[in-house]
Structure formats: C-alpha cells, structure tokens
C-alpha positions as CSV (number, residue, x, y, z in Angstrom):
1,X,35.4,64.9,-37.1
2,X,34.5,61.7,-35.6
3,X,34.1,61.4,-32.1
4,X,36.6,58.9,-29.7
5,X,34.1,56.6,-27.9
6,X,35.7,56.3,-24.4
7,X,34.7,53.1,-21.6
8,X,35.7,55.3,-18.9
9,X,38.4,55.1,-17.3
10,X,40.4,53.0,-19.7
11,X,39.2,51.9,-23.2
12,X,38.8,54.0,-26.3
13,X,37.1,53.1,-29.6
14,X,38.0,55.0,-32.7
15,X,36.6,55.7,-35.2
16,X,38.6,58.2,-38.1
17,X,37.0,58.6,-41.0
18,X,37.3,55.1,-43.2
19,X,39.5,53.4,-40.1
20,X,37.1,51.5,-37.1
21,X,38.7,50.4,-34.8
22,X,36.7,48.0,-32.4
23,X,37.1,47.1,-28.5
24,X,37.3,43.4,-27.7
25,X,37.0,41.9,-24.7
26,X,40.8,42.4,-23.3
27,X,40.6,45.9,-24.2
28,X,42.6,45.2,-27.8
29,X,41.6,46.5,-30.8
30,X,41.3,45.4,-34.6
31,X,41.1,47.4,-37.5
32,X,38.3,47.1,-40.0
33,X,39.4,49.2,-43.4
34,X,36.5,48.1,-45.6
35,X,35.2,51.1,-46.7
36,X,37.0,54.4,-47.4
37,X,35.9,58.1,-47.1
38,X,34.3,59.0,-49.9
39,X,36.7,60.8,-52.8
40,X,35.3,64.3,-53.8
41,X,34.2,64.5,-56.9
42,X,33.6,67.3,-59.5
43,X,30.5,69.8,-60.0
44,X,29.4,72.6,-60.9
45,X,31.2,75.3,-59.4
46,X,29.4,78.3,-58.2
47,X,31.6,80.7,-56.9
48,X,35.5,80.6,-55.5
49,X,35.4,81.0,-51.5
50,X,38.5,83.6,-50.7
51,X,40.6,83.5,-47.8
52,X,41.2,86.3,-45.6
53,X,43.9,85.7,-43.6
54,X,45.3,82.6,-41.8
55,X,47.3,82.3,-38.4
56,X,49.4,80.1,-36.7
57,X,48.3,78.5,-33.0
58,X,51.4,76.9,-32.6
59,X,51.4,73.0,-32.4
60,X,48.2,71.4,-33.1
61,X,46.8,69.1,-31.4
62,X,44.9,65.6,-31.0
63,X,41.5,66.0,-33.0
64,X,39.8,63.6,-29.9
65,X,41.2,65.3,-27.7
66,X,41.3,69.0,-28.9
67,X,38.3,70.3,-29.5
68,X,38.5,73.9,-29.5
69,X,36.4,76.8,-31.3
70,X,37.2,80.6,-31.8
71,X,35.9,83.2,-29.9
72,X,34.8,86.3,-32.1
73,X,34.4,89.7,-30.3
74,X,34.0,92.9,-32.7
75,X,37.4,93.6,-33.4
76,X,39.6,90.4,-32.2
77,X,39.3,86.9,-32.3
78,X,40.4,84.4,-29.9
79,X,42.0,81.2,-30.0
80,X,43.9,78.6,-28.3
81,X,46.6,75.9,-28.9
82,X,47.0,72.7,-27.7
83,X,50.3,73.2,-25.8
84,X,48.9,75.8,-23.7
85,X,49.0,79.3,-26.0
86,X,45.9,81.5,-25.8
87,X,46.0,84.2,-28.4
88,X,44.1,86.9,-29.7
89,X,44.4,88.3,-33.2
90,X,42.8,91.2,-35.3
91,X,40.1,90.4,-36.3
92,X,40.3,92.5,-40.0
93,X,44.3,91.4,-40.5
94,X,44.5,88.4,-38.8
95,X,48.0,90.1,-36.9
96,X,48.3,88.7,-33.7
97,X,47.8,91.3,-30.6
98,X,48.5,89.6,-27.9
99,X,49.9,85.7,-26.7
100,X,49.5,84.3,-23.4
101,X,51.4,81.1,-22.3
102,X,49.6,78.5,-20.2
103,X,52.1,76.5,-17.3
104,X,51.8,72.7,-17.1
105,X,48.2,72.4,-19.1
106,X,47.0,71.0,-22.3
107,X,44.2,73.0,-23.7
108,X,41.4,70.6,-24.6
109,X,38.3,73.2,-25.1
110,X,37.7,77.0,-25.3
111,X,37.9,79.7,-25.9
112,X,34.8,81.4,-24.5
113,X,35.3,85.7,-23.9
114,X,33.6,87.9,-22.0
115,X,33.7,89.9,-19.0
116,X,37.2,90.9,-19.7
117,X,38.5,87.7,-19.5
118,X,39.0,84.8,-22.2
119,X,38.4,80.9,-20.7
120,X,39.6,77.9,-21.7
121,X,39.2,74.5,-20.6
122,X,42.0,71.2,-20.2
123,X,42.7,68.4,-19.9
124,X,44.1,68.8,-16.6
125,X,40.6,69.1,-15.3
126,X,41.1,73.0,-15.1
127,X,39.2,75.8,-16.4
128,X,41.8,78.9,-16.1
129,X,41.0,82.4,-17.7
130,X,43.1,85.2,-19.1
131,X,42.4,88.8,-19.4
132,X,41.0,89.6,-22.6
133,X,43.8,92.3,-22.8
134,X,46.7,90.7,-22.7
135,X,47.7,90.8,-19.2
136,X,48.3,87.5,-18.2
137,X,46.2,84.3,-15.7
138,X,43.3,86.1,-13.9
139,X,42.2,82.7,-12.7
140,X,42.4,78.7,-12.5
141,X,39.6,76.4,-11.1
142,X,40.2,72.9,-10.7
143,X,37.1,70.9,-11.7
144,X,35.8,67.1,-11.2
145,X,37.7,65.9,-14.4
146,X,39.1,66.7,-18.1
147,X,37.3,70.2,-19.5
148,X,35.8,69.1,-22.6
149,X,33.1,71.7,-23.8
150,X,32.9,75.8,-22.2
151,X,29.6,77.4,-22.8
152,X,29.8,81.2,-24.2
153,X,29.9,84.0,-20.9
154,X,26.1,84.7,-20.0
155,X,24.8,86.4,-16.9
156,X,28.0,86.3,-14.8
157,X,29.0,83.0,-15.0
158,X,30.5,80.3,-18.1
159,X,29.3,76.5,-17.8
160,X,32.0,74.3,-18.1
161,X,31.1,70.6,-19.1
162,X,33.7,67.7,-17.9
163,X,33.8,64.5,-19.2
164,X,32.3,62.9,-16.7
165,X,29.0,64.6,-16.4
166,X,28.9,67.1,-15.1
167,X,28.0,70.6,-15.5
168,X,29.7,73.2,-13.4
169,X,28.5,77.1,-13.2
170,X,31.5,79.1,-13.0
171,X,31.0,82.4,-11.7
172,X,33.5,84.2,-14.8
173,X,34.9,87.1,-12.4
174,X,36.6,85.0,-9.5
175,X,35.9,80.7,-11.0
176,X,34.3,80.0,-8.1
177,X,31.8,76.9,-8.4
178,X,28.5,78.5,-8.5
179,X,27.2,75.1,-8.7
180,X,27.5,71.6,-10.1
181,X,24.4,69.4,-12.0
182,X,25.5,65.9,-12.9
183,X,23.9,63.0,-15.5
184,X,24.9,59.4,-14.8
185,X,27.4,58.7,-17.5
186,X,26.9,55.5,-19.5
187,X,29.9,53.2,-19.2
188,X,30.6,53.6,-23.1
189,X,30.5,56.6,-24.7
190,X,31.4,59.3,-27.5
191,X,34.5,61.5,-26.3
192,X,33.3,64.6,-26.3
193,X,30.3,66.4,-25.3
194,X,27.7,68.7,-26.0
195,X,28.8,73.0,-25.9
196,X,26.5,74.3,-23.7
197,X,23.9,76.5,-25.1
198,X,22.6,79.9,-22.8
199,X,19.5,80.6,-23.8
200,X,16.7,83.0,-22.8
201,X,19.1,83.1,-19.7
202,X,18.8,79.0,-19.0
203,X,21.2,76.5,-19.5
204,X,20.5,73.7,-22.3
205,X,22.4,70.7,-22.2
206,X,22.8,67.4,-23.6
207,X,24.1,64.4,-22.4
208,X,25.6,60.8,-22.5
209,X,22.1,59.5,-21.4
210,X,20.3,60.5,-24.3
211,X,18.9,63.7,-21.9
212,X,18.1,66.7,-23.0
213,X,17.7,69.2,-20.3
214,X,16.7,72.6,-19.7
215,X,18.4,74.4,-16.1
216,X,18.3,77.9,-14.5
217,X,21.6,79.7,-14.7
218,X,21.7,80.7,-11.3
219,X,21.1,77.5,-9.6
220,X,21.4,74.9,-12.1
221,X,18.1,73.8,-10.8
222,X,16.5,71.4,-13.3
223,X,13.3,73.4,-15.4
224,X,12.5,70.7,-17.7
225,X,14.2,66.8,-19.3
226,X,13.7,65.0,-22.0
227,X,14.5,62.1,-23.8
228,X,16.2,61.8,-27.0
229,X,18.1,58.7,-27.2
230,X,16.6,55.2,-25.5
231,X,19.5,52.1,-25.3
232,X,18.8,49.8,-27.0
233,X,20.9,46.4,-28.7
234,X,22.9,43.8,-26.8
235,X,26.1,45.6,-26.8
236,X,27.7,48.6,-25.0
237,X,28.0,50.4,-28.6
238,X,24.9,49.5,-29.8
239,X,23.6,51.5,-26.6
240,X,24.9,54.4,-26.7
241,X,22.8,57.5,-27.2
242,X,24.9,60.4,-26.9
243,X,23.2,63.9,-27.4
244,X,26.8,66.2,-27.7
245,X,25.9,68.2,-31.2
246,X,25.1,71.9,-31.8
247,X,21.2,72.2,-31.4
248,X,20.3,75.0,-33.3
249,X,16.6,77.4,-32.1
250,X,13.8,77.9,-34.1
251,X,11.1,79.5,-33.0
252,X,11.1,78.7,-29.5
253,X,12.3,75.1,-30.3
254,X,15.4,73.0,-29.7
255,X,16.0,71.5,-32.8
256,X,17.8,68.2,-31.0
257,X,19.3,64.6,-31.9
258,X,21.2,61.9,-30.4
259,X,23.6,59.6,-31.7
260,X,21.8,56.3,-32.5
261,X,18.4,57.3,-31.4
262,X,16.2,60.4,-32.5
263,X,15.6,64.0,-33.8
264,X,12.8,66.2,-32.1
265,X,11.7,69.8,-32.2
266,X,11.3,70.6,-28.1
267,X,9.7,73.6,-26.6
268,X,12.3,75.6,-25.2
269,X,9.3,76.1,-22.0
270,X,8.0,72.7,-21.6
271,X,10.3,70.1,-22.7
272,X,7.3,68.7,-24.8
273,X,8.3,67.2,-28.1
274,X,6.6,68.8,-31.5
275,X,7.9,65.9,-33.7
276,X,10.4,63.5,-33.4
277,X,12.0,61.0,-36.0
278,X,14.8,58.1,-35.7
279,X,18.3,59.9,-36.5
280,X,21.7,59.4,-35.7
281,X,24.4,62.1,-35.3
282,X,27.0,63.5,-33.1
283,X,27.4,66.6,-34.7
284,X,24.2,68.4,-34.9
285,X,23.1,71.0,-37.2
286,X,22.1,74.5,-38.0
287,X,18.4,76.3,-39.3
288,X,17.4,78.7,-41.7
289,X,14.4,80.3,-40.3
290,X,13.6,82.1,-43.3
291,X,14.3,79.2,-45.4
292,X,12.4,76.7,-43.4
293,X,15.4,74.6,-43.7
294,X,17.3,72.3,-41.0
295,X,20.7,70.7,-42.1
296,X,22.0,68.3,-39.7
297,X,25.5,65.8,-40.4
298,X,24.6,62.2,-39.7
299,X,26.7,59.7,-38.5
300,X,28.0,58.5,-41.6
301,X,28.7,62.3,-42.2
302,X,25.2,62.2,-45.2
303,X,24.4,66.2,-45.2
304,X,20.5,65.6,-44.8
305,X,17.9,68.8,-45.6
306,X,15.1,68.7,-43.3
307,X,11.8,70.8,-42.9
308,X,12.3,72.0,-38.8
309,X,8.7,72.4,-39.1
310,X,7.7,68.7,-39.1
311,X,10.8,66.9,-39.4
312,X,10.1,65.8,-43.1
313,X,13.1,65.2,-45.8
314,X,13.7,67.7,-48.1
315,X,16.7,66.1,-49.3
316,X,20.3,64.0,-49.1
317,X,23.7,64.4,-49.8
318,X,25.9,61.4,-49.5
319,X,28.9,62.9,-51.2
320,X,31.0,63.2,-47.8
321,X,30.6,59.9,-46.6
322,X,32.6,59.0,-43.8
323,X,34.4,62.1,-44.3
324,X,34.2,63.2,-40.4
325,X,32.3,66.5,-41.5
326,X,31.4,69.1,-38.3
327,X,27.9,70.3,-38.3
328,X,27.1,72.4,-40.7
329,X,26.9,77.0,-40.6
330,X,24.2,78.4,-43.0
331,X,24.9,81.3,-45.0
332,X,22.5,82.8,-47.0
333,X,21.4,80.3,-49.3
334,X,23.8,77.5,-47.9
335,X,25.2,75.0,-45.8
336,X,28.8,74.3,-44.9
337,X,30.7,71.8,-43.6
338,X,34.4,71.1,-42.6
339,X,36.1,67.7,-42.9
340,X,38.7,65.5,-42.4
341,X,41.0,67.1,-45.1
342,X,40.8,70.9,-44.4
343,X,37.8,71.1,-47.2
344,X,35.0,72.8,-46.5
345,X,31.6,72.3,-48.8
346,X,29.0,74.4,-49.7
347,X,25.7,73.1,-49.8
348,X,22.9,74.8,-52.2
349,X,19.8,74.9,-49.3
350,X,17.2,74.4,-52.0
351,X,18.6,71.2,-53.1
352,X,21.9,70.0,-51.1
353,X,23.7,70.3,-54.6
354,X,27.2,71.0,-54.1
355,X,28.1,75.0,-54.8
356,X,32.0,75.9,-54.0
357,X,34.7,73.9,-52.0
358,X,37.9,75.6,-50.8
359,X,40.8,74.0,-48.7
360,X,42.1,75.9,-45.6
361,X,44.8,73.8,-44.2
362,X,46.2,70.7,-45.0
363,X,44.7,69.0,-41.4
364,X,40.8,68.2,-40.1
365,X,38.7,71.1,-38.9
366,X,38.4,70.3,-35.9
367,X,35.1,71.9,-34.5
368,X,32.0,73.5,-36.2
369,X,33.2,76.5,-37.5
370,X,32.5,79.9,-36.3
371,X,30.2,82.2,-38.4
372,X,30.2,86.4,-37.8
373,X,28.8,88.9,-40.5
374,X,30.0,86.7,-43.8
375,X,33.9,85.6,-42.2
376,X,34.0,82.2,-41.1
377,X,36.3,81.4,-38.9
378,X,38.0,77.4,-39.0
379,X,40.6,75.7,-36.7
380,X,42.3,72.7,-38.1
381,X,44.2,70.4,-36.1
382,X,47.8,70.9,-37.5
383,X,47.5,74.2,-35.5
384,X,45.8,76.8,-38.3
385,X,43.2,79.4,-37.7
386,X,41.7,80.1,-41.0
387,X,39.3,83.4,-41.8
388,X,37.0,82.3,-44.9
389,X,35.1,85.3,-47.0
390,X,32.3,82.7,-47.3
391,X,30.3,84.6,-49.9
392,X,30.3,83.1,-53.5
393,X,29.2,83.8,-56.9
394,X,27.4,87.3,-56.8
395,X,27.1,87.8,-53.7
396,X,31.1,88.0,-53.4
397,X,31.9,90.3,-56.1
398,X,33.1,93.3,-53.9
C-alpha cells in the first residue's frame, strides 16, 4: 500500500499505485499517469495457497486512512472495522464470537490484545479498549491527535503513536497517560507511521525525522538515537526521510530503513550502526535468521533479498512494481507480500523467483499481514479478513 504524504495540517500527496498525484504551490494537484503497476505475469507454480476461512468487518475503509492489523491470541483473532466494529472470531472457523460497536469514532489503527482488553486507535484522536470477552467499552483516552499505529500490550502498558509525533505510554488497565515522548515532525511527510516495536522490555520507534530511537517503557526516557534518514534536495518531498516500516531483529540488531535515505543493522544496546547502505522504503521487511536472509519492499514496491549480515544483495525482484506491496512475512523458505489487488506473492528465499500467488479479496491489503504457526492472517480494505494456509507444494499436503 502506498503511504498518503500529508503537509500537516492541510495538504496531502498521493501516491496509489501507478496514479501521483503532486502538491503545487496553491495546494492543487495534477495527475501524472505515466507509468502503470506492473501486470502479473506467469511462472512456474509451486504449490496452490488454500484459504481457511474469510470474515466480514463490515464496511471497509480508506486504505490512508485505515491502517489496521489483526490481533492473534491462541484461540481468537481480533479485528476491527472502519465504522467503529471491533470483533473477535475463532480462530480455527473463522465464526465470529463476539461484536462490539464503537459510538461516534472511526477506527484508524488497532487491534492490539492483552490484559483482557482489545485496543484500538482513531481518528478521533482516541485510543478506547474493549474487553477481550465481549463485554463492552472498558475505556477511552483522548490523545494529542489522530491514532495512527498501537504497539502490541507489553509490561502493563500499549504505546500509542499519533500523527503528530508523539509517542504516548498508556497504562492498558485504566488509559491513563503514563507518559508522552515527542519527535519534531517535518512539515511534509508520509501518512502513517511506524507500529511500535517492545522489545527486551524497551520501546523502539521510528520517526518522521529519519530517528531511530530506543526508550524505557516505564518512563519513555530516551536510551539511545540514531539516524537513518538525512534531508536532503531542494524540495519538501525530496526531504523527506520517514522511518514508519516493520524493522524486523536479528541477533541483537534492528534491521532499519527510511524512506529516501538508508538501511542499517543497529545494536539494539548502543544505537551503533553495523552497516548501513542508501535504501528507500516505507514498508520495511522481515529476516530469516536461519537463512541469513533480509527481504525488505522498496519504494517502488522491488522485493530486494539482502544478507542482514552486511547488507549485501542477494538478489531483485521487480515483478510488483508500483504494485503498493506491504512488507513482506517469511515462511519457511519464503517471502510474501500483499498488494494493491488482494494478491499476495510468494517469494522463493534462495532466489526471489516467484513460487504461488492466491487472491483473497477483491480490495488492497491493507497492512503487513499477520503470521501465527503456518495461518496468515490479511485485511483488505473493502472490509475482508482473510485466514491463508500459507504452506505450499509439500509442505501443504496434509
């Protein structure tokens, strides 16, 4: 999916798929159509991905605006709709168990669960949770703006991310504020924003600035920055250096990037940079540690193979051009990726050949896809949640 690059408070760029859109200097926009998304083309198919099951969220919503993910517990699986619906489903069936309706909100982010209590954030500026039962509102905090990324439950608390800045530490019993960090936000930037990450019980987060940053969780206090995009160019766009894609770990590294500036491994303890390399993406990636292998979306939505040991190309796939693919979820011996269309691709590791494709829903996925045990889990913006059996060939002969 391709980000909406917002000049806060008023003007948007898009960008979807083959369709830019550019700012000018009254805030109009003109469309440039020159090239489309790539077509998919024929290979050599490996195996048939199977569906599971597939359940309604209601009405869809905005794919800028709605960026939400599934929450996967051991028997349910937790979602949200645009108009407000926060739902929980078996996670084996797909049946739905339980549907709670949110007053006067549109859901922009979510679902994190934990603690008894799913959490979703809008566009409202609000992070509300429901009990993970069923039972209705436990609680609704009003925050410093729009809700655009919720952390998963960690040590107490959920970090909700608001689009402009901040971070704010929510403590996931009562939403009080445990406390607040904030980046200066560029005036031009990507709509969205990194999820944050809890790890070894600290807080990583990126940011418009091109900042990567390590906190505590109980006091937000900062343990370690780093740089991952500079500005550079003469124009607003050509500055921006947003770091809002998954950043998957590999042993004891942040595997990072920025849009329009670099890729580095960090120390998850220092900050210091292993390598780093010019890269652009918004989307992030994903690791195979026993592979060796880092797959990270570009910008132009390329599907590059890259050794998370040095940073060195292992190999390219251009086949999804400008096809607004999500980061990518390894399996095994692949890499996947959801686009524009519903489609989702498998990736061969060794080689970045494609291996299986499978449509889900007849709209864009909307967010990296969730992976648990070998069921992947997919949202698409025309309202779907999609289970995937995402074993092929062999392996998926049960």
């Amino acid at each position: 999916m391709h980000h909406l690059l917002q000049l806060r408070p008023v003007l948007r760029l898009f960008a979807v798929a083959g369709l830019a859109m550019s700012v000018s200097a009254c805030g109009l926009f003109s469309r440039d159509e020159t090239e489309p998304p790539a077509e998919l083309v024929d290979f050599d198919v490996r195996g048939e991905p199977s569906e599971r099951w597939s359940a309604s969220l209601g009405r869809g919503g905005e794919r800028f605006l709605w960026e939400v993910y599934p929450a996967v517990t051991e028997d349910r699986v937790f979602a949200a709709g645009a108009d407000g619906r926060v739902m929980a489903f078996d996670r084996d069936s797909g049946s739905r168990e339980w549907r709670t309706q949110l007053d006067d909100v549109r859901i922009a982010s979510g679902v994190a669960v934990g603690d008894g209590v799913a959490v979703v954030g809008t566009l409202e500026g609000m992070a509300i949770a429901v009990s993970d039962d069923g039972e209705g509102e436990r609680w609704r905090t009003r925050l410093s703006s729009e809700v655009i990324a919720i952390s998963e439950v960690a040590s107490g608390v959920v970090i909700a991310r608001t689009n402009d800045g901040r971070l704010h530490a929510l403590d996931i019993a009562t939403g009080a504020v445990q406390w607040t960090a904030l980046r200066t936000t560029p005036a031009l930037s990507l709509r969205g924003g990194h999820v944050p990450q809890i790890v070894g019980g600290r807080v990583l987060a990126g940011f418009d600035d091109g900042r990567l940053m390590m906190l505590g969780i109980n006091r937000g206090n900062t343990l370690w920055e780093t740089t991952l995009g500079i500005p550079a160019g003469r124009s607003e766009v050509e500055r921006m250096v947003d770091v809002d894609g998954h950043i998957p770990i590999y042993r004891g590294a942040a595997l990072g990037v920025s849009y329009q500036g670099r890729m580095a491994a960090v120390d998850l303890n220092s900050g210091e940079m292993y390598w780093d390399r010019e890269f652009s993406s918004y989307q992030g990636g994903d690791v195979s540690i026993g592979r060796d292998r880092l797959v990270v979306s570009d910008a132009e939505s390329h599907v590059h193979g890259i050794d998370p040991r040095s940073g060195a190309d292992q190999w390219e796939n251009s086949g999804l051009r400008l096809r607004s693919v999500t980061a990518p979820v390894i399996h095994d011996d692949f890499a996947i990726v959801g686009d524009f269309e519903g489609y989702l691709h498998w990736l061969d590791l060794e080689d970045g050949d494609f291996a299986a494709r499978t449509r889900v829903a007849r709209g864009a996925v909307v967010a990296r896809p969730v992976l648990e045990d070998d069921t992947l889990y997919v949202i698409t913006d025309n309202g779907r949640l999609t289970a995937v059996d995402v074993r092929i060939g062999a392996d998926g002969d049960d």
